[in-house]
N, C-alpha and C positions, 0 to 999 in steps of 0.2 A: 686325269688318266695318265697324262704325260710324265707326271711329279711322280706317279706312284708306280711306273715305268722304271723312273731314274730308280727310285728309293729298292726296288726289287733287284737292281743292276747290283745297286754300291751292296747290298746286303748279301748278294749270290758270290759276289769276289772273293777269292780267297785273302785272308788281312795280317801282316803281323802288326802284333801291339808292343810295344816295348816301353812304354811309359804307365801301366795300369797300377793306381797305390791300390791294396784290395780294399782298406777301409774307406777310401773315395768312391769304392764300386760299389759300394752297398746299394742295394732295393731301394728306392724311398720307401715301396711299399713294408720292407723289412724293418727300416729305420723307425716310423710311423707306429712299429706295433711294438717294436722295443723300448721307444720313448715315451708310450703308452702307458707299459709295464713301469718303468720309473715313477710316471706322476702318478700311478695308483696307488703305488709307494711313501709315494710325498717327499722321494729326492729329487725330484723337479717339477715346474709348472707345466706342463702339457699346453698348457695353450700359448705359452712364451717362447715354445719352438715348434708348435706347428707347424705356422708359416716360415719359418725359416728354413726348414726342410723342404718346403712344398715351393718355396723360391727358385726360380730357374736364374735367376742373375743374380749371381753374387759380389761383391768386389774382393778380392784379396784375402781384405780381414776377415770379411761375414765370410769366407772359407774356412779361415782357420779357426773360427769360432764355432762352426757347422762341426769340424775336425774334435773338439774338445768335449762336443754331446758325443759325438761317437766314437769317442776313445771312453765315456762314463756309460755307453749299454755293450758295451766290446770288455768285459770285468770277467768273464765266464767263458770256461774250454768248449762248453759249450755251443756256444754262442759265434766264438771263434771259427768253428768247422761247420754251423749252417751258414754264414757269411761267404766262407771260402768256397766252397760247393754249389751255393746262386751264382757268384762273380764268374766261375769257369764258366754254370749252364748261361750264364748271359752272351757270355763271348763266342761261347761255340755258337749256340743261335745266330749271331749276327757273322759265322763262319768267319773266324778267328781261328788260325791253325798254326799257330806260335804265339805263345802269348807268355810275356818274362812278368811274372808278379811280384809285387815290389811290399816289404811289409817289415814294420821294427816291431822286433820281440820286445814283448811287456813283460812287468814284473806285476803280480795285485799277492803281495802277503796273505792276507784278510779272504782272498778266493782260493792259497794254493795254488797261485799263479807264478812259476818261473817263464824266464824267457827260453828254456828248453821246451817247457810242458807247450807254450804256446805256440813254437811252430812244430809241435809236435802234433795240436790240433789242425793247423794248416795241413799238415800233410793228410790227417785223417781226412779232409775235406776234400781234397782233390780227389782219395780213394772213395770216397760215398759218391763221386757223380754218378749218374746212370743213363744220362741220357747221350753222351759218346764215350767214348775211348779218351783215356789221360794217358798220356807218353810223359810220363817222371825222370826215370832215369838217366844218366848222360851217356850210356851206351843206346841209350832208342833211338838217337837222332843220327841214324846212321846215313848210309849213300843211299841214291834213289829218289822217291817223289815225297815228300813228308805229307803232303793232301792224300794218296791212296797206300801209301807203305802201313802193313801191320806191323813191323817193327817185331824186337824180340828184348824181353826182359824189362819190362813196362808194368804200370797198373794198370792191368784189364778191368776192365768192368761191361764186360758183356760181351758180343762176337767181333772177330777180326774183321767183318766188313762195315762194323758202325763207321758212323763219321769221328775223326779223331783230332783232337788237337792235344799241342805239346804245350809242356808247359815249364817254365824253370821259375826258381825264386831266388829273389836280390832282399839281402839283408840286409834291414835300412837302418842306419844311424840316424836319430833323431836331435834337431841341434840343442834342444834342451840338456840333454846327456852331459856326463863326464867323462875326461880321459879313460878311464878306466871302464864305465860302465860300455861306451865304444869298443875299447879293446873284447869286452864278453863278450859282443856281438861280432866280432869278426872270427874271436875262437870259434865262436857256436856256429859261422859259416862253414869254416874249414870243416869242422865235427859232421858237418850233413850234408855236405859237397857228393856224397851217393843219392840221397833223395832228391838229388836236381839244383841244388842250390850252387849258383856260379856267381855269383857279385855281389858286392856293396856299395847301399845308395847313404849320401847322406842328402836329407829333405829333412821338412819342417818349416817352422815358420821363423824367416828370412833373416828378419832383423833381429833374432835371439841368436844366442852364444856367437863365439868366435873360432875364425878357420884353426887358429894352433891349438886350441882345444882337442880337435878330430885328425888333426897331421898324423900322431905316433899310431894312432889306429888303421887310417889308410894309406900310412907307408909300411907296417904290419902285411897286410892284406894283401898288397902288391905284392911284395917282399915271396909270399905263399903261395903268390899265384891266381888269384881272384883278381877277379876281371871290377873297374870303380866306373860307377858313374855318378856326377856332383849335380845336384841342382845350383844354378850359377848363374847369378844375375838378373833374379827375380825383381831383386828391386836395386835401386843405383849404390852400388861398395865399390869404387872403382879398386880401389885396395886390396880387398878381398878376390876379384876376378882376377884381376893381373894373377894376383896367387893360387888362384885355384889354377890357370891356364899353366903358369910355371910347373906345377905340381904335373900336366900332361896326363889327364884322365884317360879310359877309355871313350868315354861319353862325358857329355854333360847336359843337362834339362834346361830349355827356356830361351836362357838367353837374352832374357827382352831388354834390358838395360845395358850392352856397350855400347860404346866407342869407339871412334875410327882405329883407334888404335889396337882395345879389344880384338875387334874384325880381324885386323894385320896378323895380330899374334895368333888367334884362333886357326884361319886361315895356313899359315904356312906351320903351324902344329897338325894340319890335318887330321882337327879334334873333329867328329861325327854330333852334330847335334839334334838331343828327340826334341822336335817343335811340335806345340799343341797348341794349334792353332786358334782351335774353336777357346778351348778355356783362356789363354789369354785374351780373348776377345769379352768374354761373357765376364770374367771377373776383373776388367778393364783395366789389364796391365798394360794393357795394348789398347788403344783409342779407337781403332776401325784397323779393317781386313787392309786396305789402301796401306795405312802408313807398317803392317805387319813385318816384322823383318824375313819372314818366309821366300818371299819374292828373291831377299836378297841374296 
């Protein structure tokens, strides 16, 4: 009774999220029925990612390998704005009342997929929620209480006294990408900076491409106005850190691998950093809570 005491506390708090990938936020249960759909197909084996989906620990790789089935049932606009529209009703449920969603437009030829049309499904998704209030725009977040403010010139979706969360999107650079293909997506931010969109993430998995690859892009982006945040230091580049840190983000994700030295320059850059705690721990980039650098 006590545990489920706490668990009512931490759930009834109002939360902001600022670290949320949407295709990490998928349903299992959504995941399960679209990878489903695939092996009835016969482009993959269903029972070769059952269990990997249904896996609560992952390390690192087995994420970005989990990330690679879900970028192959993520091919359809479709598909795209039921994804987007569970991810917000999951988070308002667990009363999340700012929440910065973070996602790299894809390209699928073969589906009639640009990287316009797809966050263009994103946005239709946040307009299907129904079960609160979506605060889009960047005139919503106005003065006041954001928990009980109607706001004015929002996607309503139902009366001014639902419960409401806001929401912006960060358009993510993927490090696979090219100069160029970066640079689209930072256009394509600027272009939909009215639908909520205020930043660019670059994420992905760690050990592919290199930082001068995505420089001209998010010195671009600065340059425009858009707010960056790096994933940085996932895994040991002392090279690349020192770089990203020089570069002076707004944010940057993780962090689990500096150095005293790292620290120093972080530190008196008074760079902001989103620590995830629990996931470092569960995909054990981090060994235990004890050694976490959170504390630090």
């Amino acid at each position: 009774m006590e545990k489920q005491r706490d668990m009512d506390w931490w759930v009834s708090m109002p939360k902001i999220e600022l670290h949320a990938h949407l295709n990490g936020s998928i349903r299992n249960s959504t995941l399960l029925e679209l990878a489903k759909g695939l092996g009835e197909k016969g482009t993959i084996v269903f029972s070769d990612v059952e269990q990997a989906i249904l896996k609560s620990d992952r390390s690192l790789q087995e994420v970005f390998k989990l990330f690679d089935l879900i970028h192959m049932v993520t091919t359809d606009l479709q598909t795209v704005t039921r994804i987007t529209k569970e991810v917000v009703e999951d988070f308002a449920a667990e009363n999340v009342v700012y929440l910065e969603l973070r996602t790299t437009p894809k390209k699928n030829d073969l589906k009639g997929m640009s990287k316009r049309s797809y966050m263009e499904a994103v946005v239709k998704g946040l307009r299907d929620v129904t079960t609160v209030e979506v605060g889009l725009a960047p005139q919503d977040l106005g003065m006041g209480n954001p928990v009980n403010s109607g706001g004015s010139g929002n996607l309503c979706n139902g009366t001014a006294r639902k419960q409401k969360i806001y929401v912006r999107l960060l358009l993510s650079i993927d490090r696979r990408e090219t100069t160029d293909s970066a640079m689209e997506t930072v256009k394509l931010a600027l272009e939909m900076r009215h639908l909520g969109v205020t930043g660019i993430d670059l994420s992905g998995n760690p050990i592919v491409g290199e930082w001068a690859t995505f420089l001209p892009a998010l010195q671009f982006a600065r340059e425009e106005g858009l707010s960056i945040t790096l994933h940085c230091g996932e895994v040991p580049n002392t090279e690349e850190i020192q770089s990203m840190l020089d570069f002076l983000p707004g944010r940057i994700g993780h962090a689990c691998c500096f150095g005293e030295e790292e620290w120093r320059k972080l530190k008196s850059s008074k760079i902001p950093v989103e620590i995830c705690l629990t996931s470092n721990i569960c995909t054990e980039t981090i060994s235990s809570f004890d050694l976490h650098h959170f504390g630090y």
